[in-house]
C-alpha positions, 0 to 999 in steps of 0.5 A, a space after each residue: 633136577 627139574 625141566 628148564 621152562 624158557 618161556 616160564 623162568 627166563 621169557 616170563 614178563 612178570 620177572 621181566 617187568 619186575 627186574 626193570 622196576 628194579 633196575 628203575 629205582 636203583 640206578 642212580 648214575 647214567 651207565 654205557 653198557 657194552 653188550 659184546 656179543 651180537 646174541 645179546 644185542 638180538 635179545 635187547 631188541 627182539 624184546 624191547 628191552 631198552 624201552 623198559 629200561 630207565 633213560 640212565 641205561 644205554 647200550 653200546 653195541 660190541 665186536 662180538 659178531 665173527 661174521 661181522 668183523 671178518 675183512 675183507 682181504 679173508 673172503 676174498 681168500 675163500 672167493 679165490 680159493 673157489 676159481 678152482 674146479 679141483 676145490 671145494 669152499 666149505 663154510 659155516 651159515 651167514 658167512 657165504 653172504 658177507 661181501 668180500 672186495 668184489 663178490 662174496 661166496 654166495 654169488 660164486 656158489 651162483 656161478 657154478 663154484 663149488 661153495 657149500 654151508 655146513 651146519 657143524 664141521 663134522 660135515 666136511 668129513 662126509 664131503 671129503 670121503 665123498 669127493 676123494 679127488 677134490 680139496 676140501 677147504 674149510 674156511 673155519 670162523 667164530 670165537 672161542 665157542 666154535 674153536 674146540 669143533 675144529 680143533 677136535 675135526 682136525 684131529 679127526 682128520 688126522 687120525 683118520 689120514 684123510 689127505 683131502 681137507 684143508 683149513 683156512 683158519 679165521 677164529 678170533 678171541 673176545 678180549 684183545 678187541 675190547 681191550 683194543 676199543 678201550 685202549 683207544 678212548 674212543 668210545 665211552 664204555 662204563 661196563 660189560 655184559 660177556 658174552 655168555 656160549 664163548 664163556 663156557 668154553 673159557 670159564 670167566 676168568 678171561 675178563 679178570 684182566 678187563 674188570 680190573 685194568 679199566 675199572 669197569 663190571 663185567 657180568 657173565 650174562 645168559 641170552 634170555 631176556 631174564 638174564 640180561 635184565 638181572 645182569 645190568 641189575 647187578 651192573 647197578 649194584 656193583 656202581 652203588 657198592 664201588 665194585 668192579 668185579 667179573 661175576 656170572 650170572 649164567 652159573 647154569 652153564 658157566 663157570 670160572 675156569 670153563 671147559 679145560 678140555 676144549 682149551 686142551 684141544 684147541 692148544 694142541 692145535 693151534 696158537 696166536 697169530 701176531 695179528 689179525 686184522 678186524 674188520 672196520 677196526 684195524 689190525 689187533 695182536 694176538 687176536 686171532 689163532 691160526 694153525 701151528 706150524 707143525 700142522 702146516 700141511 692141513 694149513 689152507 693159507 700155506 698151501 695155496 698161498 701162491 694163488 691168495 691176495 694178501 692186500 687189505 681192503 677198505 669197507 664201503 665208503 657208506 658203511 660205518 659197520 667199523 664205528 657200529 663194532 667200536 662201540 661209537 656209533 650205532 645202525 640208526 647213524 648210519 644213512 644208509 641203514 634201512 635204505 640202500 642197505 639191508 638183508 637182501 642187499 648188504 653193503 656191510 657184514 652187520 646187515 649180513 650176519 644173523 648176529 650183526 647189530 644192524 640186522 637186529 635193529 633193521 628186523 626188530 625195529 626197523 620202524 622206530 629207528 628209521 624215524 630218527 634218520 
């Protein structure tokens, strides 16, 4: 099998350019694409795509972002779960940053609590052995890509009896909030690219159910510039044939079923929770999965239970993050995008997170957007 070259087969601007000559004399209807995942949002602007592409194309930004649509009442869990000494707070990248009602994990951390970023979950074993007398809480995060790596650390723990890890669990699904933006008609949404690393682990087969109850083409799509240009190419080709189908264009790394394994151990560990609430969108069933109950001892939110706040807290009154994830708005409508609101002072967690859509468009194209304020 021969090498991958990125930058010849899926950055290479003759395919690019090809691909949008393609797309402009094909389309022949305006089409809403959703992109769900913030990866893909992050490609469309650090390559310009949009400017290749035909007026008739327009993207609409998804809640596909695990930082960005966790709320508030959650951080201030893991802020709580800080105060004390015996405790350390163990959390993976942008999430110290996102602001929770009144601080966030990264000013704690500056106070002296004991906070620290993981770069794969595996790490928190080291710390644990490390720290015999402390609590190691994992505040777990992500979709269904990150999901199999703590299910498979606490199988880790418990095989190997270390009494010192907990898990305050916060993985969310992909489908039950599309099909809750759907179901609420307030965006106008004609197609889907999915999201391609939370595909390998489900197989496509999850998005069945969203191509066939709203009528709408949902492609499995890579995060290379190639593949999202060769994805709203075959969008195209599905309106101009009637078809509404889920099909895979990320067939180097995708499939239909996914990686029954990771959906094995996951299982094994744990389920659905009846709801989650999501930030800037409300709650959503069955949208989240928490420990089950057999597993209670290792559950952050049972154990410390008496020491967390259980009110749900509103985004700042400014922020439109909410609308940006629903699909009806996106960071240019916000006034205070670029402004009072940016990376190094986040009023909402689009701006936070490396995936939030407001980060791509501030970093990629904070000039161009800032001109239509």
């Amino acid at each position: 099998m021969s090498k991958v070259n990125y930058l010849k087969d899926f950055r290479d601007s003759k395919k690019i350019q090809a691909l949008a000559k393609l797309i402009r004399d094909e389309v022949d209807r305006p089409i809403k694409i959703m992109e769900v995942c913030g990866g893909h949002t992050h490609t469309i602007m650090k390559y310009g795509l949009k400017q290749l592409l035909p007026e008739e194309i327009d993207f609409i930004h998804g809640p596909g972002c695990p930082v960005c649509i966790m709320p508030k009442e959650r951080i201030d869990h893991a802020i709580a779960l800080a105060q004390d000494e015996k405790n350390i707070i163990a959390t993976l990248g942008d999430m110290i940053r996102v602001p929770g009602s009144k601080s966030s994990l990264q000013k704690e951390r500056a106070k002296g609590k004991n906070v620290k970023i993981v770069y794969a979950p595996f790490d928190i074993l080291k710390i644990a052995k490390e720290n015999p007398d402390k609590n190691v809480i994992y505040f777990a995060i992500g979709f269904e890509t990150t999901t199999p790596m703590t299910a498979a650390l606490i199988e880790r723990v418990i095989k190997e009896n270390i009494k010192n890890v907990y898990f305050h669990i916060n993985h969310v699904l992909v489908p039950p909030p599309v099909k809750a933006i759907m179901d609420s008609g307030e965006a106008k949404i004609d197609s889907f690219i999915a999201p391609s690393h939370v595909s390998v682990i489900t197989g496509a087969k999850i998005y069945k159910e969203i191509a066939e109850l709203y009528k709408t083409p949902v492609v499995v799509a890579g995060f290379e510039p190639v593949d999202i240009m060769e994805s709203i190419l075959w969008i195209i080709r599905q309106f101009k044939e009637n078809r509404r189908e889920v099909e895979i264009q990320y067939k180097r790394a995708v499939n239909w079923e996914g990686n029954i394994k990771a959906q094995e151990m996951i299982n094994k560990y744990m389920e659905p929770r009846k709801t989650f609430r999501w930030r800037g969108i409300g709650d959503i069933p069955y949208s989240a999965l928490k420990l089950k109950d057999e597993y209670g001892e290792l559950d952050a939110e049972k154990v410390f239970k008496d020491i967390l706040p259980n009110k749900p807290i509103n985004d700042h009154k400014l922020c439109i993050c909410g609308d940006i994830l629903k699909g009806i708005a996106k960071p240019y409508d916000c006034k205070v995008f670029g402004t009072t609101c940016t990376p190094q002072n986040p009023l909402g967690s689009c701006m936070v997170s490396s995936e939030g859509a407001c980060a791509a468009y501030y970093k990629y194209g904070k000039l161009q957007y800032l001109n239509k304020l």
